[in-house]
N, C-alpha and C positions, 0 to 999 in steps of 0.2 A: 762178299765183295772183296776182292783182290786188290790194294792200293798201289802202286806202282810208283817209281822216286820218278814220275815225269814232270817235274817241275818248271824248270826250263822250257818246255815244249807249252804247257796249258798259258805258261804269262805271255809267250809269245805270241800264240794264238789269240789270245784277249788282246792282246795292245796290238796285234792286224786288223779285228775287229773296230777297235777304237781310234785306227788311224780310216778305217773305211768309210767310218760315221764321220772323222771331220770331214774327209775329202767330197764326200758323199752333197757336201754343202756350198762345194766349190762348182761341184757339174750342171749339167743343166736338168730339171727337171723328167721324173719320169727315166733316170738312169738306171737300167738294171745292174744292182753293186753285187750279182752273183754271177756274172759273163764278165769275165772277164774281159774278152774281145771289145764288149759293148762301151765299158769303162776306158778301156786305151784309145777307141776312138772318140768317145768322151772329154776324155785329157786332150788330145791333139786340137779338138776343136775350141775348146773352152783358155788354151796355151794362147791357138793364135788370137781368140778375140782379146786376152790379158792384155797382148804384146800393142794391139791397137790402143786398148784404155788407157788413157791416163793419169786416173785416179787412184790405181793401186800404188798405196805403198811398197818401197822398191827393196826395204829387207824382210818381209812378210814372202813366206813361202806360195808358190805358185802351186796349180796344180800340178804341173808334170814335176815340182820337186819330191811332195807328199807319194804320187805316182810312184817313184825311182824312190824314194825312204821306204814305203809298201813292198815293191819285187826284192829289195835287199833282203827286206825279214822274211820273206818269203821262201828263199833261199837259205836263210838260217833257218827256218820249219823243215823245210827238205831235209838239210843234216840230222838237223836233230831226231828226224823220223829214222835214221840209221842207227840209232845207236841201240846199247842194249839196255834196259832198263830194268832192275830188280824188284822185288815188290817189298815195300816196308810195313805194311799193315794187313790184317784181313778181319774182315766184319762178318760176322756170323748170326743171324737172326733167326731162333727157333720156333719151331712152332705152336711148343707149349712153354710158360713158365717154369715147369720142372724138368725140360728138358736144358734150358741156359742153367738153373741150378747147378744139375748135376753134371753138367759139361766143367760147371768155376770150381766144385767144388775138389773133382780130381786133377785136373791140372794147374789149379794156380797153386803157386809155391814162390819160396822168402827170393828175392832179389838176389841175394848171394849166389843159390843154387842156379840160376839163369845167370849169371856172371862164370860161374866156373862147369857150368854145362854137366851138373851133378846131381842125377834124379834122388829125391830124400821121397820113396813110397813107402816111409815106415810106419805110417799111420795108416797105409791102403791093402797093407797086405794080410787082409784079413777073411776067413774061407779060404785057403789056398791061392789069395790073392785077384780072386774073381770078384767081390763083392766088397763094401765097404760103407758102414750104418754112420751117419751126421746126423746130427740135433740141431734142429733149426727152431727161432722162436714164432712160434705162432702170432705174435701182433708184434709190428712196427716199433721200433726202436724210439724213432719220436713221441711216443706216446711214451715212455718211461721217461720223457722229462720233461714232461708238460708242452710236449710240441715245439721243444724250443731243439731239437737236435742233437745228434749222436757227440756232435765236433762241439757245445758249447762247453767253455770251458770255464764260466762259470756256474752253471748251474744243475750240470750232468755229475758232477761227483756228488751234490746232494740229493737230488732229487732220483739217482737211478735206483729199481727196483729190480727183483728177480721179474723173467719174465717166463712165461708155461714155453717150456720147450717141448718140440714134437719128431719124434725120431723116421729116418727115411732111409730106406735100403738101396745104395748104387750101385747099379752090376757091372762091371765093368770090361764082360768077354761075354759072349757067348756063352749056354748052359752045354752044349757038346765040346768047346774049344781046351783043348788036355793042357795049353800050355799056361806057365806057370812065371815066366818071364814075365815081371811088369812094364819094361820097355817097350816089350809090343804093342802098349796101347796107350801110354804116357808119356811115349818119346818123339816128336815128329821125325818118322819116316826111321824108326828107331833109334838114332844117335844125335835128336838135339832137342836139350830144354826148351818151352815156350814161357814166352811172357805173357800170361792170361790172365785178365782180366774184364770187368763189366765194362764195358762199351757207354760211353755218351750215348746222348740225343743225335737222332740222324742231324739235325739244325744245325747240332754244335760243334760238329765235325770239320775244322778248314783243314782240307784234302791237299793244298798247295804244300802246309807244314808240315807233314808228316814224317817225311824224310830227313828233316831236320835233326840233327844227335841232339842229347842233353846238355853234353858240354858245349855245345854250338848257343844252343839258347840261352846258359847260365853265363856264357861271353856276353852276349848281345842285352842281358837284362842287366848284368854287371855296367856295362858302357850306357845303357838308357838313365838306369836308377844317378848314377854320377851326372851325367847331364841335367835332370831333374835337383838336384840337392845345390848345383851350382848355380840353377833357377832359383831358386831358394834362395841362396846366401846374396843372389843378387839383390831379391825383392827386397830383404829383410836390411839388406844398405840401404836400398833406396827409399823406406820406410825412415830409418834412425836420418837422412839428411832431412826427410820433408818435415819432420816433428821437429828438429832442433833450427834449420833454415826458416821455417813457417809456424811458431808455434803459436796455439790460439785458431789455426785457423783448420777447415776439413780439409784439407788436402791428402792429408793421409789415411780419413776413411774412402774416400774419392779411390785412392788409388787402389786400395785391398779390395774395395768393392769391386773396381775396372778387374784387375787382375783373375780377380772370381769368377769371372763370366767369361774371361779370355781360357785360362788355364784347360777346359776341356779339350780345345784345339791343339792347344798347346802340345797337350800330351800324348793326342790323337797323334798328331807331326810325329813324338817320339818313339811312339808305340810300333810304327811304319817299320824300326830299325828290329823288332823283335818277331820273332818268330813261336806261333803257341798252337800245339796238336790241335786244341777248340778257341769256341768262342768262349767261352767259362772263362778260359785260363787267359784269353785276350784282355777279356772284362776286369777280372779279378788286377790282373795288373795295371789296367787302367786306374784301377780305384784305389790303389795302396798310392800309385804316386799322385791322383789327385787329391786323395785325403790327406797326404804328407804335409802338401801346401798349401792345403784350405786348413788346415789345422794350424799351421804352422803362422802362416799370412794372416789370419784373420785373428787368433789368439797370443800366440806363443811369442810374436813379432814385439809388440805393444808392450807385454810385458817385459822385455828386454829391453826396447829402446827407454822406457823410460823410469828414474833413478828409484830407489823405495820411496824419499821425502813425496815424490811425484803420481804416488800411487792413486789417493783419493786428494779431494781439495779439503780446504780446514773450513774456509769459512767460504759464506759468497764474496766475490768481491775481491777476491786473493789471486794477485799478478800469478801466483805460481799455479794458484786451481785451476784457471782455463787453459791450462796444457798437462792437465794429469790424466792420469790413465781411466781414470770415472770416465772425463767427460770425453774418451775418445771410444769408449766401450759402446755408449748408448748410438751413436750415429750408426755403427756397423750393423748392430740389430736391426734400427731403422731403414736401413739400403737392404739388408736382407726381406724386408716385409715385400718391397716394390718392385726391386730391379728384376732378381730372376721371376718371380711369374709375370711381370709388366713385358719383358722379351718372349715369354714364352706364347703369350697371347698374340703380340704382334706380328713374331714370325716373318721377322722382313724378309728371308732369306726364300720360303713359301711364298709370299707376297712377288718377289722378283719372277719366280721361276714360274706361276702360275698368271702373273699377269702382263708379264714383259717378253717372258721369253716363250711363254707357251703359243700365243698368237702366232708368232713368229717360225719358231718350228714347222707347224704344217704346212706353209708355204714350198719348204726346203725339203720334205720326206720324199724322196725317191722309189720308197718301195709301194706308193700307191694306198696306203694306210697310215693310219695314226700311230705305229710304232713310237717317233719320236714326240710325236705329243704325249703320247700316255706317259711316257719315259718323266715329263714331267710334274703331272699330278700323282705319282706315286706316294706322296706325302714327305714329311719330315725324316730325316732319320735323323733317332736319339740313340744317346749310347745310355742302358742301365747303371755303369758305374758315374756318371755323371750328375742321375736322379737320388743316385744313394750316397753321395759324397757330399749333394748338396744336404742330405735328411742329417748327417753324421757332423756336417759341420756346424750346423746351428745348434743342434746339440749338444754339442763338444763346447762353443763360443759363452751357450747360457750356463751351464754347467762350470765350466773352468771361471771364471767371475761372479757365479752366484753369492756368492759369499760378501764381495764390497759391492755388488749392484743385482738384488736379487732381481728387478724389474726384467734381468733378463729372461729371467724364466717365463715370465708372463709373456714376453712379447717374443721369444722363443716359438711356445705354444701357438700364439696368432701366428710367426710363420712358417711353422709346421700346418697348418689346417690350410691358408692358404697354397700352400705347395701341394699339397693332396687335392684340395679340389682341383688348381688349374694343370696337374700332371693329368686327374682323369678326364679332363675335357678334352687336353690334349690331346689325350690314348686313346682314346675315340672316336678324335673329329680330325685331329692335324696330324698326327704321325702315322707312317708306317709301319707297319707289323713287324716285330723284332724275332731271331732264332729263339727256338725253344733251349736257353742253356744251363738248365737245370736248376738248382738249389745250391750249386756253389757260394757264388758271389751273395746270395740274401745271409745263407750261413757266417759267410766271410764279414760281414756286415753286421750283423748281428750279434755273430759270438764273442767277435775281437777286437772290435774296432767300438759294436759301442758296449761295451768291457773295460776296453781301455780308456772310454771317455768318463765312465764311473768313476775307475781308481783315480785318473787324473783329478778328477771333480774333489772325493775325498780326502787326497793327500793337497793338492792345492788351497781348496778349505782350512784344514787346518795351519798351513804358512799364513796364508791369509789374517784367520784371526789372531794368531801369534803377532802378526807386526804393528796391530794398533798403539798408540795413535798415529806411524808413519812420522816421526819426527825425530829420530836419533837423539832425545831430550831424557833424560833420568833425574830429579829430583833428590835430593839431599838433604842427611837433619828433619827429615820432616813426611808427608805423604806427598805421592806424586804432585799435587798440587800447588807444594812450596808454602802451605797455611802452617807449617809451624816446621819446628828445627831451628837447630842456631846456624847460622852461616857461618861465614869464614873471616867476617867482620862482626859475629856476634849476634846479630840484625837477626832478620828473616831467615825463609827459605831458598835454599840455592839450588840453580841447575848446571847438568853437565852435561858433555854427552857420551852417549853410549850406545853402541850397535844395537840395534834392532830386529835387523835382517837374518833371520834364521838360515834363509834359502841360499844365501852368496856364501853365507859359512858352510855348508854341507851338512849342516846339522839335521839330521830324521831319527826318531819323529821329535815334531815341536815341542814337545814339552817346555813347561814351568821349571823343570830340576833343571834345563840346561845354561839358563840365564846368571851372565856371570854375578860370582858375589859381590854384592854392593851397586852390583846396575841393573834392580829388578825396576821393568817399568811396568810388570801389567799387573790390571787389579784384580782382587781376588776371584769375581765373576769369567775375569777373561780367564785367571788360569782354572776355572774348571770347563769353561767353555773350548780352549786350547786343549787340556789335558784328553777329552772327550772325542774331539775327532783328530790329534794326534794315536792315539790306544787304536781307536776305529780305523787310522790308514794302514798300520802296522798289522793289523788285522786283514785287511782287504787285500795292501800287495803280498802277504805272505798268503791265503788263498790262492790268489790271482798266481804264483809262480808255482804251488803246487798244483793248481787243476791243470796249466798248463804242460807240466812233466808230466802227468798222468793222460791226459786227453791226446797230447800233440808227440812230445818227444816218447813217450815211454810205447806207443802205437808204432813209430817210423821206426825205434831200431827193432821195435820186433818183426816188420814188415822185412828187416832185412835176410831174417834167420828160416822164416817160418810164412806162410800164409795166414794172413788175416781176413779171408773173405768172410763178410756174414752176411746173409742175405736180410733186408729188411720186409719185414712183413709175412703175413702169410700170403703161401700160393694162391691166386684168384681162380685158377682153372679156367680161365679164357684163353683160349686160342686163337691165336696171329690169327689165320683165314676170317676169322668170325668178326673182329672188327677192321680188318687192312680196307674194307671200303670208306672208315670216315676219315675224313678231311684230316682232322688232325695225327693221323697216322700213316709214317712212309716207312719207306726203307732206307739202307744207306746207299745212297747212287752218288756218285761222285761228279759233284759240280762245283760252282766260283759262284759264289755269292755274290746277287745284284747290289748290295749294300757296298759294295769295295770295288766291283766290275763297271760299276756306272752305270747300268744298261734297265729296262724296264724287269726284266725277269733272270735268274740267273740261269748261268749257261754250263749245261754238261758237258760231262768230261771223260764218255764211255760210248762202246758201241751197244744200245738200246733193243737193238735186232737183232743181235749175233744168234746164231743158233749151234750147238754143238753138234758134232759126226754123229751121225746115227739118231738123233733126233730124239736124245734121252734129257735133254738140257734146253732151258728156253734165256731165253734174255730177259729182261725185266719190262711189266707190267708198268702202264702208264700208270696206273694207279698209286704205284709205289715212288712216283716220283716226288709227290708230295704238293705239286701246283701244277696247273692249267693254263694253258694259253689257247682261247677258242678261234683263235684269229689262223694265229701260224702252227699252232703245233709241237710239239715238241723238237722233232727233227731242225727247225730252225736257229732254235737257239742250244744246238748240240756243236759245241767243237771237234767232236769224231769227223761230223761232215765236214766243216771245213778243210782238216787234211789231207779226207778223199780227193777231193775237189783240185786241192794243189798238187797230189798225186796223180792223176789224172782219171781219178774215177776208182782209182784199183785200192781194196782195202788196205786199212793200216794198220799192221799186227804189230805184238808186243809192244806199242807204244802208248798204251792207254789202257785205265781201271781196267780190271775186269770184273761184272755184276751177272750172275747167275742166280735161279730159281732152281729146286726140284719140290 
């Protein structure tokens, strides 16, 4: 598969599409929206009877305006079928596992070498350069660390073992071919390095992005993430007014909780501005900046707005306890148990679209079928970084406050199990079926995010018990108590104050040694309780910074130098042919995902039929397309047709994927 920078032409084409379905709702029934003729006489008749009504609203677009918006892009289709378009990707899908091996294992190379277009074959020229022996390991790389993955960076530097390696002979010419040049078969077309690598999930492939540079997307996620942080700084005011304007009262779990449920959309709006090769990298970005501000808004907020004295309450009954940070902890947990699976159940959104508008629809369907009804029993779409931000946030919540309110833990756990049961009810009965986008994002979730909800947990812990009793109070002449010592009139014991707050000083780790002399407030028990998981964070983030150099950075600059392919697992010896008829296996055919398209099924973006000169080349097999429509077929919801179409019938070269078979 040949990807082509047609980018401009496919959104075009999807938003004719989409202006066809409103307009489609303005004509009169039984309108064929592929004749054009049919449709202009359509518009002329449906124009005059407007002009008679009275009840149409007079800034709301008529038909013949939608009409004349439709021939405009129409027109821009046309151009754009002129131009030249280059291909920026190609998908190559072998027929055996050992044949993609040995394809990665001779031409991927370090990133440098493909930047300065300089073949490094000093590891291949081996036999006169014909041949070349790799060691692969015979089992799965996740199995040397207990299934937790290659990328965890906590727990791959301890638990990795040697694994049995098994040696493979790559030929790399021909056994009669005399020549001795490695370019001839390493070089595209002999004089240019390739970028090779293992290929995504056909699913996870958005075909529109591809043409996008690096430095394009690393702009457009620079300008999202800022947008997102100034989210942020908003909430986290609007948090510190509603605690100090209302305090005593839930307004401000009210709000963290609202915010929680809004934030997906949120970021979805912002995500619109970025551009990502897959869904993986969609996702993944989705979930760093929802977990930024579920972590942030639900924990990190609370502990900021409110002062140390304000941490826990002293006694019941104490004006300043029912605005301390205990009692604004336990509500958030609370709203966690109910709000998100209590929406997830109701599904107003399903609810609207299944019972309001779906009646309705079939009235209006022009092409004589239920296209536009099914269009809306498709189900729910969820986004995976949404389901795993909420799993990472309760975690992180009960976690980062276990220490002055362990009940979070408990009611943590209760809603973690309800989140699981009403996700899989959902995933079953109310959503649609999501891309296959690999083990990214669960890794991404798993490795480092809740990694980072540990350290946070442990080093937090330790501030935590370091600040007891939360009173800025040190005792004098006597034990913290004030039961004996001479005061300063002789008397009693006296108090004074003295900082407490290890955290605002910058002090790590908490220790008992740092407490100035003569303002020690904690008792012996606390300083071994302090000393203990002060030692223990000092332990965990120095871990946590070196698995990271070793797992994360010390991998990426060597990816610059060198290749890092390694193949996971051993070869199964299954061959493509042998399973390409089940369902969950395609090809990569180049289409627009209904998930973002609006439409009931997604719509290609190749000629399906093409046949090569000579009859040595076929076009691609329905089968490989990966879903079915028994109604219309594939050809209908293909945008190759539609160009014909405005073309006047006559094919459209160079302007679209190209997918072959041999």
């Amino acid at each position: 598969t040949i990807a082509l920078d047609n980018r401009e032409l496919l959104s075009a084409l999807v938003k004719r599409r989409k202006m066809l379905k409103g307009l489609a709702k303005s004509l009169p029934h039984g309108t064929d929206m592929t004749d054009d003729i049919a449709i202009a006489e359509a518009v002329r008749e449906s124009s005059i009877m407007g002009k008679k009504c009275t009840r149409r609203m007079p800034f709301l677009p008529g038909p013949d305006d939608k009409y004349a918006k439709i021939k405009e892009l129409e027109e821009r289709i046309r151009e754009l079928t002129q131009r030249e378009h280059r291909a920026v990707a190609v998908f190559v899908t072998f027929e055996t596992e050992r044949g993609q091996r040995n394809a990665l294992h001779a031409l991927s190379t370090g990133t440098l070498n493909v930047w300065r277009n300089k073949l490094d074959a000093s590891e291949l020229l081996l036999e006169g350069g014909k041949t070349v022996t790799v060691h692969e390991s015979a089992r799965s790389a996740r199995d040397s660390a207990g299934g937790s993955g290659s990328g965890n960076i906590l727990s791959a530097a301890i638990l990795r073992e040697e694994r049995p390696l098994e040696a493979h002979t790559i030929r790399l010419v021909k056994s009669d071919d005399t020549s001795d040049d490695p370019s001839r078969y390493l070089l595209f077309r002999g004089r240019r390095v390739l970028s090779v690598k293992e290929a995504p999930e056909p699913d996870d492939v958005r075909w529109n992005d591809l043409q996008v540079s690096r430095r394009v997307r690393a702009v457009h996620f620079f300008g999202t993430t800022l947008a997102v942080l100034a989210f942020i700084g908003w909430s986290g005011y609007f948090i510190h007014r509603l605690v100090r304007a209302r305090p005593g009262e839930p307004h401000a779990p009210i709000f963290i909780a609202v915010t929680n449920l809004l934030v997906p959309k949120i970021c979805e709006g912002i995500n619109k501005f970025e551009s990502h090769s897959t869904e993986a990298g969609r996702q993944c970005s989705a979930y760093v900046k929802m977990a930024l501000f579920r972590w942030f808004n639900s924990a990190i907020a609370l502990s900021i707005v409110f002062g140390f004295v304000e941490t826990i309450s002293v006694e019941d009954g104490n004006e300043q306890g029912k605005q301390s940070l205990l009692y604004s902890v336990a509500p958030i947990m609370f709203a966690e148990l109910f709000t998100v699976p209590t929406i997830k159940l109701l599904d107003p959104i399903g609810f609207v679209r299944k019972h309001i508008l779906a009646p309705r629809a079939a009235a209006v369907d022009n092409n004589g079928d239920q296209h536009s009804l099914n269009g809306l029993f498709v189900g729910g779409k969820f986004e995976l970084a949404d389901l795993y931000t909420d799993a990472t946030k309760i975690l992180f919540v009960a976690l980062f406050y276990s220490a002055i309110f362990p009940p979070a833990l408990f009611l943590g756990s209760i809603a973690l199990m309800l989140h699981f049961v009403v996700g899989k009810f959902c995933l079953l009965r109310r959503w649609r079926p999501a891309p296959d986008v690999g083990h990214h994002l669960a890794r991404l979730s798993r490795n480092y995010f809740f990694g980072m909800a540990l350290v946070m947990h442990v080093v937090m812990s330790s501030y935590w018990w370091s600040g007891y009793p939360y009173d800025h109070i040190c005792g004098g002449g006597g034990d913290n108590d004030g039961d004996g010592g001479d005061g300063g009139d002789g008397g009693g014991g006296y108090y004074y104050y003295c900082s407490q707050d290890m955290f605002r000083h910058g002090i790590f780790p908490p220790l008992p040694r740092f407490q100035p002399e003569g303002e020690e407030w904690m008792t012996p028990t606390q300083e071994v309780l302090t000393s203990l998981y002060g030692w223990t964070s000092v332990a965990v983030v120095s871990f946590a910074i070196v698995a990271f150099l070793t797992s994360v950075v010390r991998p990426t600059i060597v990816s610059i130098f060198r290749s890092t392919y390694e193949p996971d697992g051993k070869d199964q010896n299954v061959n493509f042919n042998d399973v390409r008829h089940l369902h969950e296996v395609s090809g990569y055919v180049p289409q627009c995902s209904s998930r973002e398209s609006g439409f009931s099924h997604p719509l290609l973006a190749c000629d399906l039929a093409a046949e090569e000169e000579g009859g040595n080349g076929n076009g691609i097999d329905d089968e490989f397309i990966g879903w079915t429509d028994p109604q219309h077929g594939h050809a209908f919801h293909n945008l190759y047709e539609d160009a014909c179409r405005l073309l006047g019938g006559a094919p459209v070269e160079k302007c679209f994927s190209i997918a072959r078979r041999w």
